[in-house]
SEGUPA-720663 format. One record per residue (C-alpha): x, y, z; residue in three letters. Coordinates in steps of 0.001 Angstrom, whole numbers. Example, Ala and Ser with C-alpha at 12.3 -4.5 7.8 and 13.67 -1.06 7.14 Angstrom:
BEGIN
       u       v       w rest
   12300   -4500    7800  Ala
   13670   -1060    7140  Ser
***
This chain:
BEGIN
       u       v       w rest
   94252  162267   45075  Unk
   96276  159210   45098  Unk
   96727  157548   48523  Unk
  100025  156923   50421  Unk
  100522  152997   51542  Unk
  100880  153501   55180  Unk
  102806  151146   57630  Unk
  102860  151398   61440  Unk
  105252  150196   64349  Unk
  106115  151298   67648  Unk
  109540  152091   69399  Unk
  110813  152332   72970  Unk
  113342  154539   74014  Unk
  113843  152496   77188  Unk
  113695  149666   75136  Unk
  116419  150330   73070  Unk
  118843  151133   76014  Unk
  118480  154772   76103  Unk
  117221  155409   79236  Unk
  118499  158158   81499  Unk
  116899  158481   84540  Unk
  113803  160440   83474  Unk
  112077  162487   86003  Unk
  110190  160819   88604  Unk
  111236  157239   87991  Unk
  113640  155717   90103  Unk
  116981  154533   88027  Unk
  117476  151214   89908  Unk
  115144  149431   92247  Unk
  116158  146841   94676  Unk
  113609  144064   95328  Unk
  114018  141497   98218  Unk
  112352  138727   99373  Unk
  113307  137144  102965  Unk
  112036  134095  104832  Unk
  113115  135924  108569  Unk
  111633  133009  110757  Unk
  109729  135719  112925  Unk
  107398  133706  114181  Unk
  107071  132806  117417  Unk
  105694  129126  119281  Unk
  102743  131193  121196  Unk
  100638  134050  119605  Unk
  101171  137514  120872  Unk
  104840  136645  121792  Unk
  106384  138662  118713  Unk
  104274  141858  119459  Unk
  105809  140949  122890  Unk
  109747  141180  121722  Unk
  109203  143706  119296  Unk
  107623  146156  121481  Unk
  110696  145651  124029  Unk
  113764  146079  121545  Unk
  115706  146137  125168  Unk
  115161  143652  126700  Unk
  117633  141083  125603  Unk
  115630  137974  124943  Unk
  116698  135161  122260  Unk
  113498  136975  120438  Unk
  114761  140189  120414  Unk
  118052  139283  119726  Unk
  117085  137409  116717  Unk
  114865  140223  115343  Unk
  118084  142703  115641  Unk
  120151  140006  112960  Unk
  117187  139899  111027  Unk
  116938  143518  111092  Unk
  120845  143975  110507  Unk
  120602  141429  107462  Unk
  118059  144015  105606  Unk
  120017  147278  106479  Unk
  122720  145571  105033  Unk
  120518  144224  101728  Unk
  118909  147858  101783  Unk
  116322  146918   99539  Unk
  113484  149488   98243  Unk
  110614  146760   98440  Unk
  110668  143800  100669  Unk
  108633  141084  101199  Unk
  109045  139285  104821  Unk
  107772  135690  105003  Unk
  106925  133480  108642  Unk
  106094  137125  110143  Unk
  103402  136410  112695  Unk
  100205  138160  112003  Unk
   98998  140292  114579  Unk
   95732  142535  115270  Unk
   96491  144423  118289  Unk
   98099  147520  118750  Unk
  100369  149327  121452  Unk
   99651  152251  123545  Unk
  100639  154420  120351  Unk
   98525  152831  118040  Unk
  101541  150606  116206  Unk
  101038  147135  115102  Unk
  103606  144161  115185  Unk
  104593  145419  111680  Unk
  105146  149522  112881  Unk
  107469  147786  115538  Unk
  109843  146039  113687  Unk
  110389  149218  111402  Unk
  110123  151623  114067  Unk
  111902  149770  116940  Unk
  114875  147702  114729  Unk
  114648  148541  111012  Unk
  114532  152251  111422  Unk
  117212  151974  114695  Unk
  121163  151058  113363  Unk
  122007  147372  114095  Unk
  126011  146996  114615  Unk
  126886  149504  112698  Unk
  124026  149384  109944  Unk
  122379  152355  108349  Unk
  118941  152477  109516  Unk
  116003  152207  107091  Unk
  112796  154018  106285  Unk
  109876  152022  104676  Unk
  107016  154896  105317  Unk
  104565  152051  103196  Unk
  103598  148399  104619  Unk
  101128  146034  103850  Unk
  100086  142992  105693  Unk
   96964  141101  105920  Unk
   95014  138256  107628  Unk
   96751  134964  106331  Unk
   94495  131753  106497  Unk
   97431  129579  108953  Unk
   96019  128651  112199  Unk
   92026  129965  111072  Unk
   89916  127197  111927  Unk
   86749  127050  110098  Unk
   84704  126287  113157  Unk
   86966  128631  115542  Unk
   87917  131997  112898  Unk
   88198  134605  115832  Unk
   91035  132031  117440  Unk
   89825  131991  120635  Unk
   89631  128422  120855  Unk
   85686  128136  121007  Unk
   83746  126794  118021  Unk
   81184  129515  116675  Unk
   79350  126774  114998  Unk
   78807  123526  117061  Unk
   80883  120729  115402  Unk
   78866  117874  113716  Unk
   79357  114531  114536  Unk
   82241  112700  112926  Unk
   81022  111222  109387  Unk
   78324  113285  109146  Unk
   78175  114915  105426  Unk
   78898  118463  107117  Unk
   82015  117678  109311  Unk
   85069  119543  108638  Unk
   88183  117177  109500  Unk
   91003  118294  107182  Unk
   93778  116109  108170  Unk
   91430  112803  108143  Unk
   92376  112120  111624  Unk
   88496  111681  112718  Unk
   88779  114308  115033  Unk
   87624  118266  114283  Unk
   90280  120128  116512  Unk
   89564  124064  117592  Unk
   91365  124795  120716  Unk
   94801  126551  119476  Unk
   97829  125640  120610  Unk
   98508  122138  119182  Unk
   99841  120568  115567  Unk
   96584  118933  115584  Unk
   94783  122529  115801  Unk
   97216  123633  112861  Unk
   96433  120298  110801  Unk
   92626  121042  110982  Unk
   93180  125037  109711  Unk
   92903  126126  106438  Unk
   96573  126853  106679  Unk
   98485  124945  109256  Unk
   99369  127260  112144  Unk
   98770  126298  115837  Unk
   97313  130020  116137  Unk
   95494  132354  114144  Unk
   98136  133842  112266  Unk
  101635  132140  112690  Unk
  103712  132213  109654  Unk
  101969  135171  108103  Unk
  103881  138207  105460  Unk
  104044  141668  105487  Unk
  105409  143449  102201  Unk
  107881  147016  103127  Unk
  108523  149852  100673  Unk
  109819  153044   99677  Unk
  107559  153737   97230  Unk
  103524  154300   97928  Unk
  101286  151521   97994  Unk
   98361  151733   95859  Unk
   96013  150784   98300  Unk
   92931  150917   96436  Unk
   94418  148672   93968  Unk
   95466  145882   95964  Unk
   93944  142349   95330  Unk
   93930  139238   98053  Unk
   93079  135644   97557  Unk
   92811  134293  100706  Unk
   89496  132531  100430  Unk
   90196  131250   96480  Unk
   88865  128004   96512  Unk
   91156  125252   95671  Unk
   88779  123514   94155  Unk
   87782  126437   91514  Unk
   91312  125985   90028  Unk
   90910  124146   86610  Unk
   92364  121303   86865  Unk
   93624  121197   90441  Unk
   95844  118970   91666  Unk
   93276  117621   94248  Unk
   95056  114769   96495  Unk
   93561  111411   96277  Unk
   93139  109119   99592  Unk
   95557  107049   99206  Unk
   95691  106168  103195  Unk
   92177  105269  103153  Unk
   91175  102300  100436  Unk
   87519  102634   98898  Unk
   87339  106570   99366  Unk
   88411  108316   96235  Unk
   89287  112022   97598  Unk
   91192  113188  100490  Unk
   89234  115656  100837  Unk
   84828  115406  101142  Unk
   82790  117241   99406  Unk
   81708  119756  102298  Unk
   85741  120107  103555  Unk
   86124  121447   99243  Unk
   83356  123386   99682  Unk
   85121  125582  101901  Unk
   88713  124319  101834  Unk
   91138  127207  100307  Unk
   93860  126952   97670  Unk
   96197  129332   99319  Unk
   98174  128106  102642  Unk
   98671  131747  103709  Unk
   97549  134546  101023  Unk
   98518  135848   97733  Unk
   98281  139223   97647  Unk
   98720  141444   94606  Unk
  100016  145091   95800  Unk
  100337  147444   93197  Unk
  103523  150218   94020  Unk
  103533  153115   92439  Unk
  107458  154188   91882  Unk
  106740  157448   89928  Unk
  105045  158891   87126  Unk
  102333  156838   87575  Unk
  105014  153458   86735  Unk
  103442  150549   88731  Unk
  105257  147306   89847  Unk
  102672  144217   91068  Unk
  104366  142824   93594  Unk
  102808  139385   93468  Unk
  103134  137792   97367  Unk
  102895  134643   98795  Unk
  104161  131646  100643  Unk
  102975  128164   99271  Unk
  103212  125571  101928  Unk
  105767  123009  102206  Unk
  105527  120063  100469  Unk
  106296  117704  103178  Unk
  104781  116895  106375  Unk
  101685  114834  105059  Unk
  101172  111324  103238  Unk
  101185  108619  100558  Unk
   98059  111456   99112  Unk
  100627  114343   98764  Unk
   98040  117331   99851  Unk
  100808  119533  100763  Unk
  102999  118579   97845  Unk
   99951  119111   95399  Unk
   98704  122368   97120  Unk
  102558  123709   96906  Unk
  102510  123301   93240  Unk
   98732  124519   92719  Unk
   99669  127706   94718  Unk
  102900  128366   92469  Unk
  100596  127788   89642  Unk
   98258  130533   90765  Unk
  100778  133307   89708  Unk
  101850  131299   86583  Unk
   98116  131434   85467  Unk
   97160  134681   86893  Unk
  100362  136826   84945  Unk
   98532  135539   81945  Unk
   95820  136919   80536  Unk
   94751  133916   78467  Unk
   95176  131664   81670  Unk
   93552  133947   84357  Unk
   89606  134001   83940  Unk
   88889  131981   86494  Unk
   90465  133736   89135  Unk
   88445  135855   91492  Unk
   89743  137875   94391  Unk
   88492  138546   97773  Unk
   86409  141022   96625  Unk
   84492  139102   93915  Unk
   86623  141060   91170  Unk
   87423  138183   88327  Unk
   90572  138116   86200  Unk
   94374  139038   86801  Unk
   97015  141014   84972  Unk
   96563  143068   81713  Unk
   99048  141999   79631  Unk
  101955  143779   79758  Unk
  101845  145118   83212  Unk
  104908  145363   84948  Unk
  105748  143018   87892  Unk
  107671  140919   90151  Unk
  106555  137424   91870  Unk
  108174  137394   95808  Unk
  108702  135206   98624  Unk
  109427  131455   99804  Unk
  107660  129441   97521  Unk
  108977  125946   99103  Unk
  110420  124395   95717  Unk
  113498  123658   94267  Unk
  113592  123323   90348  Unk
  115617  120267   90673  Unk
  115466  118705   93551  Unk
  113608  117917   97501  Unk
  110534  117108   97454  Unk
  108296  119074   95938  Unk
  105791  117921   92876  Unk
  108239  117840   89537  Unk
  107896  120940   87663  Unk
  106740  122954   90410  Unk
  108960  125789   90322  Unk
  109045  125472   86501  Unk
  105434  126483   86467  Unk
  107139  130516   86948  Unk
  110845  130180   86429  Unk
  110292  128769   82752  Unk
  106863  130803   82323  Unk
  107191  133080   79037  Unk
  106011  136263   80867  Unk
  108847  136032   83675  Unk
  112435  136924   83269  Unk
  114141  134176   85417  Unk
  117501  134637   83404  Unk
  119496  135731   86022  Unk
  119722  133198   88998  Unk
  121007  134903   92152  Unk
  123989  133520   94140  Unk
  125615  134428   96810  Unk
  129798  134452   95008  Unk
  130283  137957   95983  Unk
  130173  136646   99710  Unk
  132562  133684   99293  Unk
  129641  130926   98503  Unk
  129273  129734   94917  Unk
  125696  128419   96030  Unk
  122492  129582   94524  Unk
  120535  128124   97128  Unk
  118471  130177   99646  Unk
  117457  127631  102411  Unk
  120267  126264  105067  Unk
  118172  122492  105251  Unk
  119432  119164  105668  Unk
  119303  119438  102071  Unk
  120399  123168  100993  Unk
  117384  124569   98403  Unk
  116266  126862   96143  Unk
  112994  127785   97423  Unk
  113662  131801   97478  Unk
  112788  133663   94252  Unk
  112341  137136   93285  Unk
  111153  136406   89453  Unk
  110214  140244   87793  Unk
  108173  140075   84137  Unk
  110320  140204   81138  Unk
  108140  143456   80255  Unk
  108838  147102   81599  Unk
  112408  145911   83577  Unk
  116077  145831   82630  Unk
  117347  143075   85316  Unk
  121018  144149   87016  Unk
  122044  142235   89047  Unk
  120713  139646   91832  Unk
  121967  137969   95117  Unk
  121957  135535   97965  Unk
  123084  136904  101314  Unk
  124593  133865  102561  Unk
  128042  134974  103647  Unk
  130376  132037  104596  Unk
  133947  131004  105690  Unk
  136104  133740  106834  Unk
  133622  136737  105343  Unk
  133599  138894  108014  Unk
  129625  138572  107953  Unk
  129381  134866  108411  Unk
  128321  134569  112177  Unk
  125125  136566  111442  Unk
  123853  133857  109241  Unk
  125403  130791  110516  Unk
  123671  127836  112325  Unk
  120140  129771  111515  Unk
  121302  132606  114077  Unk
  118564  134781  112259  Unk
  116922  132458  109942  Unk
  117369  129213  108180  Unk
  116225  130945  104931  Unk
  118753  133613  102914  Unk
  117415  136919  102038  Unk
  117103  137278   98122  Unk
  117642  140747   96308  Unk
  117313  141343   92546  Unk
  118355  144871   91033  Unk
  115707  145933   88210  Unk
  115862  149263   86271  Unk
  112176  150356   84954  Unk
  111939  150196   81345  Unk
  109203  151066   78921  Unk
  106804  148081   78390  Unk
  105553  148452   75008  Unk
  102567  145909   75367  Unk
  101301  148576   78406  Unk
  101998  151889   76966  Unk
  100645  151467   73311  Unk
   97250  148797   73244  Unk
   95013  148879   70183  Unk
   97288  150532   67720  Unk
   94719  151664   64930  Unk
   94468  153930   61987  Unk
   91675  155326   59789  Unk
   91223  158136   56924  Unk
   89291  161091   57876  Unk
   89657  162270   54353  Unk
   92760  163658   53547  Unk
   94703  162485   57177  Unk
   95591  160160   58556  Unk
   94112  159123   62226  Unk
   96546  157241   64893  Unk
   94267  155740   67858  Unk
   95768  153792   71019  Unk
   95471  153477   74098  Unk
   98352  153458   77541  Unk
   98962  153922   80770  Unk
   99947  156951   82727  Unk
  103740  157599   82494  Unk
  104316  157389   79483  Unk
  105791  160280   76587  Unk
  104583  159567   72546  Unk
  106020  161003   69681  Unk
  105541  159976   65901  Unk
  108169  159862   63584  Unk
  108415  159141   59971  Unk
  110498  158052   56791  Unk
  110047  157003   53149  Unk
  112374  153761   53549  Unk
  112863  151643   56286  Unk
  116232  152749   57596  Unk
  117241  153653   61069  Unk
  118766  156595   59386  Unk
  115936  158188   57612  Unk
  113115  158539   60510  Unk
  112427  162662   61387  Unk
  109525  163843   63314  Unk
  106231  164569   62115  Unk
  106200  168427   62011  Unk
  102843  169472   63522  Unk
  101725  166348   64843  Unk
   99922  167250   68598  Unk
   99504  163668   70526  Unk
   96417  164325   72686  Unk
   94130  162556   75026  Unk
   94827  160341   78138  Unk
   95838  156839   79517  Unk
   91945  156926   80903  Unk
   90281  158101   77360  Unk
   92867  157315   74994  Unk
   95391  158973   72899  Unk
   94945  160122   69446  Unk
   96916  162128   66277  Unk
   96359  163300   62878  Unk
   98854  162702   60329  Unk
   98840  164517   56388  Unk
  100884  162125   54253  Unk
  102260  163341   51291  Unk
   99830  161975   47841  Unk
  101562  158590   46303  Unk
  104054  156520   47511  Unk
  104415  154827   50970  Unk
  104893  156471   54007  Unk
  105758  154726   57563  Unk
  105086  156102   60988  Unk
  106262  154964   63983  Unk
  105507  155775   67827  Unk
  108256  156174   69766  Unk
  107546  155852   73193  Unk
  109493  157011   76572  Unk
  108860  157331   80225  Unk
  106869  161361   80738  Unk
  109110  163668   82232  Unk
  107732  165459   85671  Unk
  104111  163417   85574  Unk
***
């Protein structure tokens, strides 16, 4: 029997702009980042405002506009940046985190719808963690060597190892600068469930296990070749805060990465440019861990190496303290993800629909971009995008003027989950088994297969293959058989959509 020539591609339904709100899989998601400035000048003083939402401090009052600025965002995920971190808990067992939602997100604010976010996620950032002091109560656990020696730990270079909080010279000698333990940390709200057993941190990364980091030079200090010694890399870390990789699950078994972080400023240091250089090294961490070919050196908290699969669906969130064009961060910083092949940057929120033409997010001496919600180009259909910077005579104005909340703009970007055809078909094969034809792959849960075929490539002439039973799993693999007719060619195609009730 004569063979048929057989050729193989693979459709999307979503792809093609044919989604309808399948089962299970929300039609539009709202994604918002938001630099709210809730951190306070003495630890414990947040937990203290936010666990008294009546008592009519500047603190409380500030976390009501900040709260009234996200019921009237009403995003689905949201990532808040310069939220204090926080380990105790109140007499009902809520953390700093609980109280904001329960006490101002969840209660109206002027006239605001209240929101529900039954999901957070916040973790121990490194600001304000000393390496001699990392319980923050201001006494060393390991005695301090003497200055010069080849195991002190003096990360500003000021000759002095600093662990009493409270001070900018504490802050300067943490592995992020914080005068506490915790100041400037994030915590990440949704609507959708958390996959907590698939959430990744990088707190204690290594900036020195990046390939080619951008380690600062001494430039204040003539003969000495590094800013940093050789014991302050050993344990010095690349990330200022955290970057945290939380997987959401919005349906169906359709997972977003919501990739979180805050890279330091680039500002506040010397001719040697740590901060400028860490900034751009700590944008670069999602640039190289989105890509497959990039990411093998990574390793998380948890000793698990590697990042993303390709083709996984995601979104990069939060203040990440560069402009693409100007201030003073490294050139290119910001390039390193807003012109990054895996990222769909095309749409550049502004805030025009609340009389500002800006697309800056930061109210500086010099306005900035430095705000960016930046979702993969796979498994999304962007929408639509803002700034929530209200100005003039918008009725709205007031809450955002003169930093009344914040001096950073909260950031939304509309997204509508689409099928990612490099995650739901990987390994595309086929083989005879004598006189079939057998179609191997494998996916990810959430995902609907069907195979069509046709004699000529025409979108006209492809029908489904009568009798051909897709079976197997995203964990084992899928397979069908397929009985071409003898001679000629035959083409096949998969046509993939998002599964219907799981």
């Amino acid at each position: 029997m004569k063979r048929a020539k057989i050729w193989l591609m693979v459709v999307g339904w979503a792809a093609l702009g044919t989604w309808h709100g399948l089962a299970g899989v929300p039609e539009v998601v709202r994604v918002a980042t938001f630099n709210a400035s809730l951190n306070r000048g003495t630890f414990g003083q947040l937990f203290t405002d936010l666990v008294s939402p009546g008592a009519g401090t500047a603190g409380v009052q500030q976390a009501r506009r900040i709260a009234e600025i996200v019921q009237r965002n009403a995003p689905d995920i949201l990532l808040v940046n310069e939220f204090d971190w926080d380990p105790r808990v109140d007499g009902r067992g809520r953390t700093v985190w609980d109280l904001f939602h329960d006490n101002y997100l969840g209660v109206p604010q002027n006239g605001q719808a209240a929101l529900s976010f039954p999901y957070r996620y916040a973790a121990e950032p490194n600001t304000g963690f000393s390496p001699y002091d990392l319980d923050g109560d201001g006494v060393a656990e390991v005695p301090v060597p003497p200055v010069g020696s080849p195991g002190f730990l003096d990360f500003d270079n000021s000759g002095t190892a600093v662990t009493a909080p409270g001070s900018q010279a504490y802050g300067n000698d943490c592995y992020g600068f914080g005068e506490f333990r915790g100041r400037y940390g994030m915590v990440v709200y949704s609507r959708y469930p958390v996959v907590r057993s698939g959430i990744r941190t990088f707190r204690k990364l290594l900036w020195r296990d990046m390939p080619g980091a951008r380690l600062p030079d001494d430039a204040g200090r003539p003969g000495l070749a590094d800013w940093y010694s050789g014991s302050e890399l050993g344990v010095f870390r690349l990330s200022s805060k955290s970057h945290w990789d939380i997987p959401v699950d919005l349906g169906n078994g359709v997972v977003v990465h919501v990739l979180a972080s805050h890279p330091t400023p680039p500002v506040f240091d010397g001719a040697e440019d740590r901060n400028g250089k860490r900034n751009a090294d700590e944008i670069r961490f999602w640039a190289d861990y989105i890509d497959p070919a990039r990411s093998g050196w990574v390793v998380d908290d948890a000793g698990l190496r590697g990042g993303l699969r390709g083709g996984e669906r995601f979104v990069v969130m939060g203040d990440c303290n560069a402009d693409p064009v100007k201030g003073d961060s490294v050139p290119g910083a910001a390039q390193q993800l807003t012109g990054h092949g895996l990222v769909n940057a095309q749409l550049v929120p502004s805030a025009q629909r609340y009389g500002n033409s800006t697309t800056n997010t930061a109210d500086f001496a010099q306005d900035l971009r430095v705000d960016y919600v930046l979702p993969s180009r796979a498994g999304w259909v962007v929408l639509d995008g803002a700034v929530y910077w209200p100005v003039g005579t918008h009725p709205q104005a007031s809450l955002v003027a003169n930093a009344n909340a914040s001096d950073h703009r909260l950031v939304w970007l509309e997204v509508r989950p689409a099928v990612s055809l490099e995650e739901a078909v990987v390994g595309l094969d086929a083989a005879w088994t004598g006189s079939a034809v057998r179609l191997t792959w494998h996916g990810s849960t959430g995902y609907r297969y069907a195979v069509e075929e046709a004699a000529e490539l025409a979108e006209g002439n492809w029908t489904p293959v009568a009798g051909a039973v897709v079976s197997g799993s995203a964990s084992a693999g899928f397979s069908v058989e397929l009985e071409p007719e003898a001679g000629g060619r035959r083409y096949y195609r998969l046509r993939v959509s998002f599964s219907e009730g799981g």
